[in-house]
KOLMI-246671 format. One line per 2 residues: number of its first residue (from 0); their letters; for each residue x, z, y of C-alpha. Coordinates in steps of 0.05 Angstrom, whole numbers, plus 5000, padded with zeros to 4 digits. Layout:
NUM = A = X Z Y | ...
This chain:
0 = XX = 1258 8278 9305 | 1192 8255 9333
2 = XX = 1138 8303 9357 | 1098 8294 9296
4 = XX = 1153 8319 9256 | 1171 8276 9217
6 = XX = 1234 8273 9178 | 1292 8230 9141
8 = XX = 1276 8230 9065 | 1351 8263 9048
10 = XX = 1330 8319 9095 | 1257 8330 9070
12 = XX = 1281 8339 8991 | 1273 8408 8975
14 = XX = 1323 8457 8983 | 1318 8461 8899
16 = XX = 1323 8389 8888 | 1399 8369 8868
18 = XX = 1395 8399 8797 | 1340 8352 8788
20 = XX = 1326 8275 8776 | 1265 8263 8776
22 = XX = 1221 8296 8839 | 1166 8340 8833
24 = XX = 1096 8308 8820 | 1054 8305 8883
26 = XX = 1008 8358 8858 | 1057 8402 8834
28 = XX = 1085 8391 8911 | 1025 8421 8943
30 = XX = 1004 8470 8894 | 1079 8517 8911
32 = XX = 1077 8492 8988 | 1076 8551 9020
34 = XX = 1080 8519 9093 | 1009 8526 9125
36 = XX = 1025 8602 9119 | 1089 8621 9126
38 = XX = 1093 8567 9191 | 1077 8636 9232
40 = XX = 1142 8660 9214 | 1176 8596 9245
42 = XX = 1203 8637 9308 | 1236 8694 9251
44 = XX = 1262 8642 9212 | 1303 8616 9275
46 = XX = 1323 8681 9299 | 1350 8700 9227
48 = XX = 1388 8635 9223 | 1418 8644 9292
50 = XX = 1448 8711 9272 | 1463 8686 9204
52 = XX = 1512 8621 9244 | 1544 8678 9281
54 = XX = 1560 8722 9231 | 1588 8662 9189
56 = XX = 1629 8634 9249 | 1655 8717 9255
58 = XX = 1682 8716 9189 | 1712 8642 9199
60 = XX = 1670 8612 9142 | 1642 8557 9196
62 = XX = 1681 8546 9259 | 1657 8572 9326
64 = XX = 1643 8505 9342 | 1599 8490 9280
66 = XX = 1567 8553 9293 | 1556 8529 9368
68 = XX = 1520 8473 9342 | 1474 8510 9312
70 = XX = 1452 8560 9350 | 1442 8508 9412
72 = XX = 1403 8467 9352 | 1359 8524 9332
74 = XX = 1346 8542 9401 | 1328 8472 9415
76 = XX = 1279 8475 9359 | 1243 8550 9377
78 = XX = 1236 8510 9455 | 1202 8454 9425
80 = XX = 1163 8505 9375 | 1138 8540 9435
82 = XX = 1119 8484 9488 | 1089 8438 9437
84 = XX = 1134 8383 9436 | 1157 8402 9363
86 = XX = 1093 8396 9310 | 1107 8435 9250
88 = XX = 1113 8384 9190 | 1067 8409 9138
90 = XX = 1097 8359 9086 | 1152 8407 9080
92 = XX = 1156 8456 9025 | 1163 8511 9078
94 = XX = 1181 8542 9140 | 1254 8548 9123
96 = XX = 1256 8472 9090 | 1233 8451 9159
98 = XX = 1274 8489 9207 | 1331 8473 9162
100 = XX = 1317 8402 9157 | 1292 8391 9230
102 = XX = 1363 8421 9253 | 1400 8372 9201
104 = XX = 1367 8313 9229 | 1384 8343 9302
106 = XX = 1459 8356 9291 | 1479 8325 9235
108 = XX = 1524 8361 9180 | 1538 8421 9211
110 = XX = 1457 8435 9198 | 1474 8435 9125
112 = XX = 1526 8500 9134 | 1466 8543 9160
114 = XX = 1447 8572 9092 | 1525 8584 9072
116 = XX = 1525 8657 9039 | 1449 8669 9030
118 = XX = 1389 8648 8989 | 1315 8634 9001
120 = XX = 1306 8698 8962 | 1335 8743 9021
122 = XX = 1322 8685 9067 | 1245 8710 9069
124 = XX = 1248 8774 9061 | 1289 8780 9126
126 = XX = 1230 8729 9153 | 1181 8778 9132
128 = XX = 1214 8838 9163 | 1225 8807 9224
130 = XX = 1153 8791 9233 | 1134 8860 9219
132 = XX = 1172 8883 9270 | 1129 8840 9314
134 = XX = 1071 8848 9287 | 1068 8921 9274
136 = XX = 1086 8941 9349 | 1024 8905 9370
138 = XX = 0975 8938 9323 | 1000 9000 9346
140 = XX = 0985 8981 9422 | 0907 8959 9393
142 = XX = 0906 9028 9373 | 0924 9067 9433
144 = XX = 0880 9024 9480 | 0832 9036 9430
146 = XX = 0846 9112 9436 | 0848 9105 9516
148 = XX = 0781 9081 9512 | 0757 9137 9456
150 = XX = 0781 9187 9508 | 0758 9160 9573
152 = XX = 0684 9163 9542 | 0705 9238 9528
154 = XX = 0725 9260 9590 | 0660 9226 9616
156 = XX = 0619 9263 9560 | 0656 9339 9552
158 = XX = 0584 9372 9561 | 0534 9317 9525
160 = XX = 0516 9354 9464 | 0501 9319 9401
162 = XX = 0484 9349 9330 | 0537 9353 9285
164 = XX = 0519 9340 9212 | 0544 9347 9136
166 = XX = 0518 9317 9080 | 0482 9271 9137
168 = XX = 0448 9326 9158 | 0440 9367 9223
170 = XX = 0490 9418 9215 | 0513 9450 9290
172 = XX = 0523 9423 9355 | 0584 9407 9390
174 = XX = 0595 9351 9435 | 0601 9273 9443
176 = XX = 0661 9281 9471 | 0691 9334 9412
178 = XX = 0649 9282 9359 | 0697 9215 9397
180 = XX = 0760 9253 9397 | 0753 9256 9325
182 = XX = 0757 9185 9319 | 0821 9191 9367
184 = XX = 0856 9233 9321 | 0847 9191 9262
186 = XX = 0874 9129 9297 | 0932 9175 9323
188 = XX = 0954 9188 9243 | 0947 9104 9238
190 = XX = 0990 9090 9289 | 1040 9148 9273
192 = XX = 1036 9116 9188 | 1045 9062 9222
194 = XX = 1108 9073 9258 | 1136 9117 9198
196 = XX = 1134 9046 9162 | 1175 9013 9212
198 = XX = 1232 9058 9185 | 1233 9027 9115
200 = XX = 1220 8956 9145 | 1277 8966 9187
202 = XX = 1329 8945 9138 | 1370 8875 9143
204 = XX = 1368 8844 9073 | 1407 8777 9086
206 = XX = 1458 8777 9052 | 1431 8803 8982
208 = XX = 1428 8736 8959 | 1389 8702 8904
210 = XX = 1406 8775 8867 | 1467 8787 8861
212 = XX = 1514 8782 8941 | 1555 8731 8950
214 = XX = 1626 8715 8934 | 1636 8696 9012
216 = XX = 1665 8754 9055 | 1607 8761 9094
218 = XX = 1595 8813 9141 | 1517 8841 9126
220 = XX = 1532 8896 9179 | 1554 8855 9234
222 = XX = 1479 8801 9220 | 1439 8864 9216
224 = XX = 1468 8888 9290 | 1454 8813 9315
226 = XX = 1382 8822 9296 | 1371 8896 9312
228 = XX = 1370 8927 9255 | 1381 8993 9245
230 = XX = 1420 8978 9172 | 1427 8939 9115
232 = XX = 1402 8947 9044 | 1435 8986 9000
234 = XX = 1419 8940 8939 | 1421 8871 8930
236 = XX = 1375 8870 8864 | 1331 8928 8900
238 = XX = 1333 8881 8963 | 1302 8813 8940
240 = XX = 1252 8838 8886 | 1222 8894 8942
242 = XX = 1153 8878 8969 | 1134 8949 8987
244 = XX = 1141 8941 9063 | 1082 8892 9044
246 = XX = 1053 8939 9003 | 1059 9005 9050
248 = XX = 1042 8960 9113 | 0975 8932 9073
250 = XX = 0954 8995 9058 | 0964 9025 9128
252 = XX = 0922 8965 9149 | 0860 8991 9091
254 = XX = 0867 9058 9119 | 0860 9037 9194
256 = XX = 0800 8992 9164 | 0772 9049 9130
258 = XX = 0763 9092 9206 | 0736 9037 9242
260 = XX = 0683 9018 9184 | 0664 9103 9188
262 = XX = 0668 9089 9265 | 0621 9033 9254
264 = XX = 0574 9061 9211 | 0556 9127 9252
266 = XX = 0549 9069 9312 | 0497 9037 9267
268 = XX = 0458 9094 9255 | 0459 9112 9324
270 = XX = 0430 9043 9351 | 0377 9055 9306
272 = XX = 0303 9074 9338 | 0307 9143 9298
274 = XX = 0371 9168 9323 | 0366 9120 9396
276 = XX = 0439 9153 9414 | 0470 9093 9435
278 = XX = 0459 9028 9470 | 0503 8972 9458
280 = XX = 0509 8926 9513 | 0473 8859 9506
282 = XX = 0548 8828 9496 | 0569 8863 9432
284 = XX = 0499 8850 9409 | 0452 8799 9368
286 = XX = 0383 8785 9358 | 0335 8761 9308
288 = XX = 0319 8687 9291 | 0247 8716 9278
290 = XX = 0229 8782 9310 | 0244 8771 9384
292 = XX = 0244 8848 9395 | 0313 8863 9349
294 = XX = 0372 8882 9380 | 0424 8886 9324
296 = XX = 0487 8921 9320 | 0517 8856 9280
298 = XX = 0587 8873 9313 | 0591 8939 9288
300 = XX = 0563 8915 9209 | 0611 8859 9218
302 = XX = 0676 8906 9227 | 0638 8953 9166
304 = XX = 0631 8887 9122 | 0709 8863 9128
306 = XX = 0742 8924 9104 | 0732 8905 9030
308 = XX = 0771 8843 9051 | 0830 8882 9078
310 = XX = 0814 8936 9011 | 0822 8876 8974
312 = XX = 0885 8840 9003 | 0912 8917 8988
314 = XX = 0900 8907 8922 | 0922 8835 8912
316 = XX = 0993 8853 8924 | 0994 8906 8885
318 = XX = 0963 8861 8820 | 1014 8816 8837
320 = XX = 1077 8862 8843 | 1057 8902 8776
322 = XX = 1089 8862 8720 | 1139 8840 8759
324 = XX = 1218 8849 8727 | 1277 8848 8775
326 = XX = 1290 8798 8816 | 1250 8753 8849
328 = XX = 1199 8712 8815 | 1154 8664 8852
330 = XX = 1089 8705 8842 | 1120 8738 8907
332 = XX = 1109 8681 8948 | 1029 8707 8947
334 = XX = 1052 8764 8986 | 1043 8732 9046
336 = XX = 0973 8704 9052 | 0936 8775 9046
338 = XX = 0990 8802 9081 | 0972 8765 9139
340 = XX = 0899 8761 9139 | 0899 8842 9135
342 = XX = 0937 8834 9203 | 0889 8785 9233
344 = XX = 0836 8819 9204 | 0848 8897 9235
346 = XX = 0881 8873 9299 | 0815 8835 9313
348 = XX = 0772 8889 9296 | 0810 8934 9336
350 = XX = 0795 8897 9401 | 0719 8883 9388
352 = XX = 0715 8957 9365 | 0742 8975 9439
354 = XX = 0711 8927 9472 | 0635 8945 9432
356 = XX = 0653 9028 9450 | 0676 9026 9517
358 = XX = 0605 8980 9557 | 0562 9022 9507
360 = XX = 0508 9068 9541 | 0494 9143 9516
362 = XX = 0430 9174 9509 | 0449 9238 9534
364 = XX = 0381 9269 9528 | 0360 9243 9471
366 = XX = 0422 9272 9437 | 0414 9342 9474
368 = XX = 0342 9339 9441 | 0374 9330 9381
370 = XX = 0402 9392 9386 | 0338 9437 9397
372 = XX = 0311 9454 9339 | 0330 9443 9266
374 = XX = 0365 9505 9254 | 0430 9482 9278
376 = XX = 0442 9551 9313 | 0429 9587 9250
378 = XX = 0502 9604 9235 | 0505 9635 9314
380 = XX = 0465 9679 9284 | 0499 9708 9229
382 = XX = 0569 9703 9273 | 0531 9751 9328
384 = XX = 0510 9797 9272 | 0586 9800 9250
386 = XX = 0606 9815 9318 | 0563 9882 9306
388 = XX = 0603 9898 9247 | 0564 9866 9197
390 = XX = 0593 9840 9131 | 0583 9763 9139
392 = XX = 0549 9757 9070 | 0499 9806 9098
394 = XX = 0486 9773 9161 | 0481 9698 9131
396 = XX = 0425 9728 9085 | 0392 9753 9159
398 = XX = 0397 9685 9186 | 0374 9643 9131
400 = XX = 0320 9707 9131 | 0299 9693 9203
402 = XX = 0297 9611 9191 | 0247 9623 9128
404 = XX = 0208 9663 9174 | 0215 9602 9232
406 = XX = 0200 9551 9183 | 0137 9581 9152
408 = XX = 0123 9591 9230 | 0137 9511 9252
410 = XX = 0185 9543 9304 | 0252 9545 9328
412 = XX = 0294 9606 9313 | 0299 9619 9396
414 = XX = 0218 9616 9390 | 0220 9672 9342
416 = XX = 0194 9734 9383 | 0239 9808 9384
418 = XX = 0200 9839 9330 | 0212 9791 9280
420 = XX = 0281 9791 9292 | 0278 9860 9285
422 = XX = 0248 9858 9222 | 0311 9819 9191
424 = XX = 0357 9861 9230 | 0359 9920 9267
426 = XX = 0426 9900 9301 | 0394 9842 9337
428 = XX = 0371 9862 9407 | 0358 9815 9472
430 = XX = 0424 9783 9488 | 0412 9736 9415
432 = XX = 0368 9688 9456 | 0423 9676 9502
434 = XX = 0484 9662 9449 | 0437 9608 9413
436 = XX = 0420 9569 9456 | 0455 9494 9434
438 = XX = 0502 9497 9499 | 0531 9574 9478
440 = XX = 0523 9554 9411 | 0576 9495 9426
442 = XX = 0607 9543 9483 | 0627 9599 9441
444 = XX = 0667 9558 9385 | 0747 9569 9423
446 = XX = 0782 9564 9362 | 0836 9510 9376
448 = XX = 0818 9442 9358 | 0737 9470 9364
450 = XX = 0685 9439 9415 | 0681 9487 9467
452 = XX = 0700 9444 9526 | 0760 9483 9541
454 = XX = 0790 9469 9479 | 0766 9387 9478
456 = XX = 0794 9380 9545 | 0863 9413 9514
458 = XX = 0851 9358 9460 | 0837 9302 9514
460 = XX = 0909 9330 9555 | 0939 9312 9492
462 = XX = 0916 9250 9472 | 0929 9222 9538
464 = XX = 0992 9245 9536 | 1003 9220 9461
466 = XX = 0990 9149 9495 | 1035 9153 9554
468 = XX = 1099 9189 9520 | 1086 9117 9474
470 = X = 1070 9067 9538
């Protein structure tokens, strides 16, 4: 075979074609090539052909030596794949009509015994789950450098206050570093969905056949061991008309999507001149083609802006699957293109996400300032009052008492002199100016997952240690 990939017309028919006279018209040919995106596959495809010639030779369907020739064949083909030698030939229907073909035209008629026993219809879904395995293990590393990163800035930031808010707005302080840990802990669910997906994906299906098995004694056990599998599928119907390792694995993708774009949005609002928390460095930054002052966050709307792509390529397989009745049916060949772009999509986000969060600059006073005033200490209030035996009820009618008063005043509740305080309360004495201040306010909250900075540096212990139990 030359490097351009050509190949011998008897090789290149389609694996279809002998129940047929007449050939396929060339449009018809390029509208069902699925080539230019499956070809990603190509490495699976070998690897699940390998195992398939070994399995065949084991049950003495093929002879060792046919099955010799093709795995030193197939190996041939993945070196040539991977130094560049061997051009994928995009003329062929797919990535299993090449490999198939290319190692025919290489060996000769032993090639033609490599899909003995099994069907294009389990052919890809083993292709599929192979590449998931791949694929799926190097998300999962995205996400915990991505949670590294999330908790070095913590550590770095366990006393910068920052208001938290509901309802967008200020609500009570706690901390930048409490506020990133957040994020952390909704990346650690994606990467532990993540990982409880590999379980269902981990399941050989060669061997199901078009449908139905085979009537060859092969041994689907002794191919799933060959490729690591943990087992086999326990249907052969179930097996080749499945796509919800697509499904479940594009909808893990949406939901790690969905955190960055909330990541990315508080960013946002945070470059902005109002909030001025952040400052993204000039290399995860734009400017304006007209207003030469703008600094835009374009990195962080970008990320925001592609989730309804990966929403979308959710919701694509699931149109697709719907209607479908058992088996397969070619609609399933669409599975793979959103599939895949999901993948792209969230594994590069991932790594501009990380790199945007990690040379960012916090504007630690500006955030602390953020914190002073607005009422954000109003609940302290009511909690020290409860501490005196006070029904809370009463004592959040006493604070939202004493921020009328501070309101109609222009002050700050820790403005508010004694004797007003004493007029909402007669339990309130001296020691309320010290618990609300922002720093006790933030201090004083130990309950366990809270923002005192005993209990984020518990939280920061464990996240680092989630990462290197994994790494």
């Amino acid at each position: 075979m030359s490097t351009h990939g050509t190949m011998t017309s008897d090789n290149h028919a389609a694996l279809w074609h002998g129940r047929f006279e007449e050939g396929p018209d060339a449009a018809a040919v390029a509208f069902e090539t699925s080539i230019h995106v499956d070809e990603r596959m190509a490495l699976d495809d070998i690897r699940g052909s390998i195992a398939h010639a070994k399995m065949l030779a084991h049950v003495k369907i093929i002879s060792q030596d046919e099955a010799n020739q093709i795995v030193k064949g197939l190996e041939g083909i993945q070196s040539d794949l991977e130094s560049g030698k061997l051009a994928i030939d995009y003329s062929a229907e797919d990535i299993h009509s090449f490999i198939e073909a290319t190692l025919t035209d290489r060996i000769g008629e032993a090639g033609k015994k490599v899909h003995t026993g099994r069907s294009r219809n389990d052919q890809i879904a083993l292709d599929e789950r192979l590449y998931l395995k791949r694929a799926i293990p190097e998300i999962q590393n995205s996400i915990l450098t991505l949670i590294d990163a999330l908790t070095q800035i913590a550590e770095n930031h366990k006393n910068s206050l920052i208001p938290g808010f509901t309802h967008m707005q200020h609500a009570q302080p706690v901390t930048l570093a409490h506020h990133v840990c957040a994020w952390a802990w909704m990346l650690v669910r994606d990467w532990q969905r993540l990982e409880d997906s590999l379980k269902r994906i981990d399941l050989s299906p060669i061997g199901a056949g078009a449908l139905a098995g085979s009537g060859l004694p092969l041994d689907r056990k002794f191919e799933a061991k060959e490729l690591g599998f943990a087992e086999v599928t326990r249907n052969s119907l179930d097996t080749v008309s499945d796509r919800d390792y697509c499904i479940e694995t594009a909808s893990n993708l949406s939901l790690i999507q969905m955190h960055l774009s909330r990541f990315c949005e508080e960013v946002v609002l945070w470059a902005t001149t109002e909030f001025n928390f952040i400052n993204l460095s000039e290399k995860w930054s734009t400017g304006s083609s007209i207003m030469p002052q703008k600094k835009n966050p374009d990195f962080a709307e970008l990320i925001r802006g592609r989730t309804g792509k990966v929403y979308g390529n959710q919701f694509a397989l699931m149109t697709m699957m719907k209607g479908l009745p058992l088996a397969y049916d070619r609609d399933m060949q669409e599975d793979k293109e959103p599939l895949f772009d999901s993948i792209d999509t969230v594994m590069s986000c991932l790594k501009v996400f990380t790199y945007m969060i990690s040379s960012a600059q916090w504007n630690t006073e500006k955030m602390a300032g953020e914190c002073d005033g607005g009422y954000l200490n109003a609940t302290d209030i009511a909690d020290y009052l409860v501490r005196k035996g006070m029904p809370f009820r009463t004592a959040h009618g006493v604070s939202a008492k004493s921020v009328r008063i501070a309101i109609e005043r222009n002050c700050k509740l820790e403005d508010l002199p004694m004797e007003v305080f004493k007029e909402c309360s007669d339990l309130i004495e001296e020691d309320i100016y010290s618990v609300i201040t922002p720093a006790a306010c933030v201090e004083v909250r130990k309950t366990d997952g809270g923002p005192a900075s005993e209990k984020v540096n518990e939280q920061i212990v464990e996240l680092r240690q989630f990462v290197k139990n994994i790494k």
